[in-house]
N, C-alpha and C positions, 0 to 999 in steps of 0.2 A: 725695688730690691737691688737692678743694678748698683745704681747710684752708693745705699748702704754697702755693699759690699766691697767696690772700687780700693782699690791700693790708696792709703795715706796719700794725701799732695806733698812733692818733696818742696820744702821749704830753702829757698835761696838765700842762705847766709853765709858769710865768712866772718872767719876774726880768728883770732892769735893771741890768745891768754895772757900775762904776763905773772909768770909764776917767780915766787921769790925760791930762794935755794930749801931742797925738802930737808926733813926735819926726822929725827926718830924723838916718839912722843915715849916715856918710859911709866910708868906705872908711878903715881905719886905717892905711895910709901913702899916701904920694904915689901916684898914680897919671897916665896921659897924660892929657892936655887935648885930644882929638881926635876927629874926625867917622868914624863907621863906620857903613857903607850896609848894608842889610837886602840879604838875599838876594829874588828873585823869587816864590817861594812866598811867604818871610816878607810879603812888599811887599802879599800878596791883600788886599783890600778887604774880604774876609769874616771877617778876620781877626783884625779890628779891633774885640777885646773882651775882655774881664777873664774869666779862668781863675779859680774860687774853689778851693781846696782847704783842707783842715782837719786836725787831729790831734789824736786825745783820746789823751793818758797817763794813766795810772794811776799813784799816788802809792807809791813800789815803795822805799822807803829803801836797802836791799839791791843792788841796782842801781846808786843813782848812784856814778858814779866822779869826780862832782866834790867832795870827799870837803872840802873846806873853803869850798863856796859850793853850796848844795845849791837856790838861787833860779832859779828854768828862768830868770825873763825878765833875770836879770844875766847867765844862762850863752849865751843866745841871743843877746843884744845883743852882747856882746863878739866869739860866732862869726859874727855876722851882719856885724861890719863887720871882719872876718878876710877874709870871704868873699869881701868885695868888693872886696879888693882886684886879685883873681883874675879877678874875673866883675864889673869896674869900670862895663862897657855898663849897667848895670841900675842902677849910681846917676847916670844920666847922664837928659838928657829928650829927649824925640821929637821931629822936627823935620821940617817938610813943604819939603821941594825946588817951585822955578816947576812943576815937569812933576808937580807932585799925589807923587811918591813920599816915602816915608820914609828917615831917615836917626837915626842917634844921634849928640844931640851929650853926647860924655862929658865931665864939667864937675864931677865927682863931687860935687853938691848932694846927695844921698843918698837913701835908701830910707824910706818911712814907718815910722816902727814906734809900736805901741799899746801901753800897760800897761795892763791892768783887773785888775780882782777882781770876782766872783762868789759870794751866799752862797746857793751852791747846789753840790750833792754830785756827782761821775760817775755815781752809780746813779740821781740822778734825771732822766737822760736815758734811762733804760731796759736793757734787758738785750740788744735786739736793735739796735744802732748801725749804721744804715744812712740813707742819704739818704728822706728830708727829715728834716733834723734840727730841732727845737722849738726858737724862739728865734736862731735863725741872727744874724739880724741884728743881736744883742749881741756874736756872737762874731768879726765880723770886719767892719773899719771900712773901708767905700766910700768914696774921696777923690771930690766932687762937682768937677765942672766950673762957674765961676764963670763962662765967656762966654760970655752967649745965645745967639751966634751962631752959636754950635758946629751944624754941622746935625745931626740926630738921624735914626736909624733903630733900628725897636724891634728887642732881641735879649732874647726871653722868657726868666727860669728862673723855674721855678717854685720856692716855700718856702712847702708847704702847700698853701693855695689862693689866696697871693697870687702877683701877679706883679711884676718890677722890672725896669726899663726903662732899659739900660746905655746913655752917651755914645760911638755910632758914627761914624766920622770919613767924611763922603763924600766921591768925588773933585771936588766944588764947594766945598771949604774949604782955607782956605790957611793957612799958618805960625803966622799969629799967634794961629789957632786952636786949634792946638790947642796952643802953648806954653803957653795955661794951665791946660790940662790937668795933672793930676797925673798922668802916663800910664806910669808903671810901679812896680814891685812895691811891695805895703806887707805887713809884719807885724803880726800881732796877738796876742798873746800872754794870755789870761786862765788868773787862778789860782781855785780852786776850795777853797771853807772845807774839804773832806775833804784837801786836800794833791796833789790831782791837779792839771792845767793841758793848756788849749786850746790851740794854735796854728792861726793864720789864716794865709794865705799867699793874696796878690791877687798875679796878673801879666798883662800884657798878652799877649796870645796871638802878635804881632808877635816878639816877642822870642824865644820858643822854642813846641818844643812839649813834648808831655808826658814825653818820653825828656830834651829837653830840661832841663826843671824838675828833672829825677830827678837830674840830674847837678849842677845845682846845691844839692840839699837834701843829695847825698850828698856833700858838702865842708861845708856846714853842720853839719851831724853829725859830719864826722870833727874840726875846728874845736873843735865842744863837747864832744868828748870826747876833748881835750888835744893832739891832731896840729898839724903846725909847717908842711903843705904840702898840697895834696890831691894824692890816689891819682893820679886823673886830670886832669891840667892841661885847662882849658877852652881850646876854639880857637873863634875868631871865622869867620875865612877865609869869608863869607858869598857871594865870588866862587864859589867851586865850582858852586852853586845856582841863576846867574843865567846868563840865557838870552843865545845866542851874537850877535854880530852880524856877517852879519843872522840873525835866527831862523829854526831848520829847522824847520818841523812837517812830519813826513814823511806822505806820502800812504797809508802804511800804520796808521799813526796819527789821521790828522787827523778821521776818521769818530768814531773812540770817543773823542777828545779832544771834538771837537765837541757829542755825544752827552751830554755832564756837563757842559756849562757854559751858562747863561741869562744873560740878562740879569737884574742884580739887583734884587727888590722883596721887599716882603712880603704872602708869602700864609699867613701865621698865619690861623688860623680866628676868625671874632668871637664864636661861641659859647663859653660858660663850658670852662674847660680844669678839668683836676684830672692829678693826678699819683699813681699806683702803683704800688708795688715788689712784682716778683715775684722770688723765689727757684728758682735750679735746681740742686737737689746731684744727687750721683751717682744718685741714683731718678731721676729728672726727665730727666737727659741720656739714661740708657738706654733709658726709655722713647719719647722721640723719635726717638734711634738706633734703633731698630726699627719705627720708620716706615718708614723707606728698604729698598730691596731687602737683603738681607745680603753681596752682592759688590759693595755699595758701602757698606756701616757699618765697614770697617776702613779704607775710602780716604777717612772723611771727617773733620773735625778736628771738635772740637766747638763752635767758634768758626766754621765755615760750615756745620754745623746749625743751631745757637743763629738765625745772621743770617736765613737763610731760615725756618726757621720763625717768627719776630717778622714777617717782611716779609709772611709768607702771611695770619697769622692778623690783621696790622696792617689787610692791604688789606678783609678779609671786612671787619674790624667799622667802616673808614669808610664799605663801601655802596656801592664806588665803580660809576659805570659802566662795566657790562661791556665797550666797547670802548674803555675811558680805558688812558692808559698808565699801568703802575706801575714806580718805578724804587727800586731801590735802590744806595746807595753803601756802599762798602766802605773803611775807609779803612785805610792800609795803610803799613806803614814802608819807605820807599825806601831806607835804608842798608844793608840786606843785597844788592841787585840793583846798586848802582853800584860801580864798580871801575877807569872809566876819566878822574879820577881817582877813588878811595878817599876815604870822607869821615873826619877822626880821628876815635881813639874818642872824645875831649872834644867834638866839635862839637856846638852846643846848639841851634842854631839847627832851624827848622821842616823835618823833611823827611821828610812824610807826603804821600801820592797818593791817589786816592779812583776807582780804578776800576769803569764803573755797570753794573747789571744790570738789566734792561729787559723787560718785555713787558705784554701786555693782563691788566686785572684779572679780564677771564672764564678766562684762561689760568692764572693764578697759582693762585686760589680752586678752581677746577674740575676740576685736575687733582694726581694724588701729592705731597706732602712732596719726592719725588725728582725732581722737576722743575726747583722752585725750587730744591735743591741743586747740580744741574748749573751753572744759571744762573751761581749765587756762584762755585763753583769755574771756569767758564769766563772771568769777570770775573778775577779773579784770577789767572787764567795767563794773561791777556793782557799785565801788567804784567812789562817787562823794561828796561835802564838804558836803551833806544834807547823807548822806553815811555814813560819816565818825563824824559828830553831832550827829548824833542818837549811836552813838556806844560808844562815851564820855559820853551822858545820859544815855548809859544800865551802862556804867563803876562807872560812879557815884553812884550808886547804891550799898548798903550793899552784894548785891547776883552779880553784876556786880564784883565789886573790888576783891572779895574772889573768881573768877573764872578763869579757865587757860582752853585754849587749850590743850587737852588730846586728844590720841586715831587718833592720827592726823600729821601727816608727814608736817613737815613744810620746806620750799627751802626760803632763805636767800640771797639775791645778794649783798653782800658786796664789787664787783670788782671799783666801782667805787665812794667809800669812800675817796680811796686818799692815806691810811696807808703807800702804796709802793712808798710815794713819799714826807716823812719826811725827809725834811733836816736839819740836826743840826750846819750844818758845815763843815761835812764829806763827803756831797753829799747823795743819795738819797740810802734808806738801800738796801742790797743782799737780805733780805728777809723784809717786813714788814706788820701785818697782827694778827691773830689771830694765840694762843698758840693751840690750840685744832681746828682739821678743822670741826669737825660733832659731835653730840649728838646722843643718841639715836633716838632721834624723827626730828631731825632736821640735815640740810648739809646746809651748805653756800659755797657760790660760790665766790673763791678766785682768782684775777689777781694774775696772776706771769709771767718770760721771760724765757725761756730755755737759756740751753748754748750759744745758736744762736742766739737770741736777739727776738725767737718769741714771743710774746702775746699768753699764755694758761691759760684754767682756769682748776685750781685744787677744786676738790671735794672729802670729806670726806666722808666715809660713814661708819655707827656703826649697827653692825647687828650681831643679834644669829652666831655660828661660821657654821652651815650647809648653813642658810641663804643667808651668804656670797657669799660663794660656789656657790650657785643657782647665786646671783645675779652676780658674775664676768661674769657667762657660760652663762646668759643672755644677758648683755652687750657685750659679745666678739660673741655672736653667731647673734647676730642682725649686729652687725658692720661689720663682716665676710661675710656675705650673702649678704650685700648691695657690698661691695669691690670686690664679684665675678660676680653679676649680672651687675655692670657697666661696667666690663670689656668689 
């Protein structure tokens, strides 16, 4: 189990891209000239930052079915500005209303896109392709903000052991600020001397979420691999999402709405941070599943074992004091729970909730694995459409929209978005997913296949550098004890 658990080997590579001058890609026919308002999730304040995702292909000649232009970054550009025709908001720029909110103005100036080459091969990124990947910051080009006065607030990822400190918009800046922002999506596309190629994909997290993004990469792909319309038409309708007037938060609600919203600052830690990946395949899951009682190991998914065991063994190795609070967020897809109305299936926009689970870190630490499980799952059925209404009405709100979860570990289930199963042409990528696996405050839970074709999920984790330490000796010391007890 040691071994499985062990941080990623960091792979020793250098190289230096060479990137031709970028490009704004515009939407390949006419499209409207017109203003379209973010919905009230979209509109959060904490929401306000750059999503990186990536995709390594494998040079697969067999495969392509672009069978007389076999250049990804000719075949991407062309599907790229296909795409946007459809999903036009995203060549358009962000625009700040008197009352601090957002708006799109669609103006179709276009999408960034990058050409580079790399003389470096896909195996010399290694065999086990998971976040943090060597060299990141060749493979996808950050548009900088040129005015000062933009205010800033740090939003950490880690790449390696540095950190980069992304342009946050706060509600003390006005229009003109961030107009010169470059504030939504750019492509990046590098080619690889072996015949493979990278894709970069930046988006603003305003614009969609990750269900979101999926629905626009999967008209991307259908685009470059010859289709004349996507499967799923994208819907805008950001009204559905936006909170009533006047706002209800109801009083059965307003406790655990309350309960997950602070006021926003940063409590990033100033001690050295470091970042590592552990893997959980089918060994790993069962043995935590047999933590728990056995007339609760068939009632539990393994996405709230996974969360509660991270949040248990999180709290031991910060130290915390015993009667400090520990919370955890969940976050969670609102479109199976709403029905009055139905969101379409194209709607891209943000519509995830984050209901929290809570109590003392002598409580979490001290007592069974099956504590903290109750915990997630009782978080979790608290969420219903009258749940998730009342939470667009707190968001509606001047002290709603200016608020972010702080102080607050949040688990992220990204494995079944799809990312690892864009095809452009090439077949479906070696890796595809998220640039950065974990935040400080946050791990998302990523599919990937080992060499052996298993199903594992890869989790990040960013923690103080003692921290760490505590938390690997946790995880290997609990997995250890169960693997000698079941002998």
């Amino acid at each position: 189990m040691e071994q499985r658990l062990a941080t990623s080997k960091a792979i020793s590579l250098a190289f230096k891209a060479r990137r031709r001058q970028p490009e704004l890609i515009s939407p390949a026919k006419p499209t409207p000239h017109e203003l379209k308002f973010l919905s009230d999730i979209d509109d959060l304040i904490g929401l306000r930052f750059f999503i990186r995702t990536i995709f390594f292909y494998r040079h697969n000649p067999s495969s392509m079915i672009q069978a007389g232009n076999p250049d990804p970054v000719q075949v991407i550009r062309k599907a790229l500005a296909e795409t946007l025709v459809y999903y036009y908001p995203f060549a358009g720029r962000l625009r700040e209303r008197p009352n601090g909110k957002l708006m799109v103005e669609c103006n179709a100036e276009g999408v960034l896109f990058v050409e580079a080459d790399a003389d470096v091969a896909l195996d010399d990124f290694g065999e086990d392709l998971r976040p943090p990947f060597p060299c990141s910051e060749e493979l996808l080009f950050d548009a900088e903000c040129n005015n000062p006065d933009l205010v800033e607030r740090p939003f950490w990822i880690s790449l390696g052991r540095c950190y980069a400190t992304f342009q946050v918009v706060s509600s003390s800046s006005r229009g003109a600020d961030i107009e010169d922002c470059c504030d939504l999506p750019s492509d990046h596309v590098t080619r690889l001397k072996c015949g493979s190629f990278i894709l970069g994909f930046n988006y603003n997290h305003v614009m969609c979420d990750g269900t979101g993004q999926r629905l626009f990469l999967r008209t991307l792909e259908e685009f470059a691999r010859g289709s004349n319309a996507p499967s799923i038409p994208p819907v805008w309708d950001r009204h559905l999402l936006t909170a009533k007037v006047p706002p209800r938060v109801t009083p059965a609600h307003l406790v655990n709405v309350n309960e997950g919203v602070h006021d926003a600052r940063d409590t990033t830690p100033h001690d050295p941070m470091v970042q590592r990946s552990f893997l959980f395949g089918p060994g790993e899951i069962s043995a935590i599943r047999r933590l728990v009682p056995p007339d609760l190991r068939d009632r539990v998914t393994t996405f709230e074992l996974l969360a509660s065991f991270l949040w248990r063994c999180r709290t031991i190795a910060l130290n915390c004091h015993p009667e400090s609070e520990t919370r955890l967020a969940i976050a969670v897809n609102a479109r199976p729970f709403l029905r009055k109305p139905q969101l379409p299936p194209g709607y891209y926009g943000n519509a995830v909730t984050s209901p929290i689970a809570i109590t003392t870190a002598s409580e979490l630490s001290g007592r069974p694995l099956e504590f903290a499980v109750r915990l997630v799952q009782e978080a979790k059925s608290s969420v219903t459409e009258e749940w998730i209404r009342s939470m667009i009405d707190l968001l509606g709100t001047e002290g709603g929209r200016n608020a972010t979860i702080r102080e607050t570990y949040i688990v992220s289930d990204v494995r079944r978005i799809g990312r690892d199963e864009v095809d452009l042409g090439w077949g479906p990528p070696v890796y595809g997913g998220l640039v950065e696996g974990g935040v400080w405050e946050i791990s998302w839970l990523i599919r990937r296949k080992n060499k052996t074709g298993e199903t594992e999920t890869s989790v990040q984790v960013v923690l103080p550098e003692p921290a760490m330490e505590r938390f690997a000796e946790e995880l290997a010391r609990v997995l250890e004890r169960d693997e000698s007890t079941s002998r």
